[in-house]
N, C-alpha and C positions, 0 to 999 in steps of 0.2 A: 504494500500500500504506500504510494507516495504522500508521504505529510510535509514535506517541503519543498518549494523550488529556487533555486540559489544561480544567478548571474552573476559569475565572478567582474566586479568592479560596474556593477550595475543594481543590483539591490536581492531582496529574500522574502519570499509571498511562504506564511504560515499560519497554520489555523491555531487560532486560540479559541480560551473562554474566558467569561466575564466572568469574575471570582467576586466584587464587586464593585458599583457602580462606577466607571469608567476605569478599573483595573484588569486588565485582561492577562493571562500568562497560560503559558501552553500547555497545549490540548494532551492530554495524555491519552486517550481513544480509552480508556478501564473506566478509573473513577468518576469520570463527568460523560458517562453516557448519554445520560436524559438533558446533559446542557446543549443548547447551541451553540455549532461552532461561527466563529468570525473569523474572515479569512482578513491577516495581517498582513501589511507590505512594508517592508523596511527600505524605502527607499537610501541608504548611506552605502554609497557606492565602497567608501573607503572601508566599511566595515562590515561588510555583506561577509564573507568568510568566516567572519569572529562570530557573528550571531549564527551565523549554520554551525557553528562549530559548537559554541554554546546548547543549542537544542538539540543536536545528534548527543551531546554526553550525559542531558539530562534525560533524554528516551534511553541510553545505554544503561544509566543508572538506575531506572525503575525496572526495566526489564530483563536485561541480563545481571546485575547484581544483587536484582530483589531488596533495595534499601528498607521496605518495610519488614523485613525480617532480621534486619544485620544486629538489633540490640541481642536476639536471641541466639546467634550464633558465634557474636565477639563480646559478648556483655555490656554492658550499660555506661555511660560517660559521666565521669563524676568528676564537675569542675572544681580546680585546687587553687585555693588563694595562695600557694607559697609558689613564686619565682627564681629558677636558676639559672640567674644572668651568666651568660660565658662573653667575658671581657676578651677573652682571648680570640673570636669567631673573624673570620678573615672579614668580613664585611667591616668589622669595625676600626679592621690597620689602617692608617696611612699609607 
């Protein structure tokens, strides 16, 4: 099933849905069966690439990694307030 069409340095026509009112974000064909789609055009020639690139990883991520199942398979995320600065990281040489 084609869910995108992408002109390299000419723009990217995809179907979204309206999550709500005038917030649209893409269509995943599973969970928003019963919504309408609206079909998006991204007209940004310079970034037509990034945003197909963008929505192929987030269909890749629903459906070949199954993200709604990852807390049951890697365990749950539990944010830590303590910080271990490494002074030493090459980003921060001169």
């Amino acid at each position: 099933m084609v869910t995108a069409l992408c002109v390299l340095d000419q723009g990217l026509a995809v179907y979204l849905t309206e999550e709500e009112p005038s917030r649209y974000v893409q269509a995943t064909y599973r969970w928003d069966r019963q919504t309408p789609l609206t079909l998006g055009i991204y007209d940004q020639p310079d970034k037509a690439f990034y945003i197909l690139f963008i929505h192929l990883l987030g269909h890749l991520t629903r459906s070949v990694l199954g993200i709604h199942g990852l807390n049951r398979f890697y365990g749950t995320f539990e944010a830590t307030n303590s910080l271990i600065a490494c002074q030493g990281a090459r980003f921060n040489q001169a």
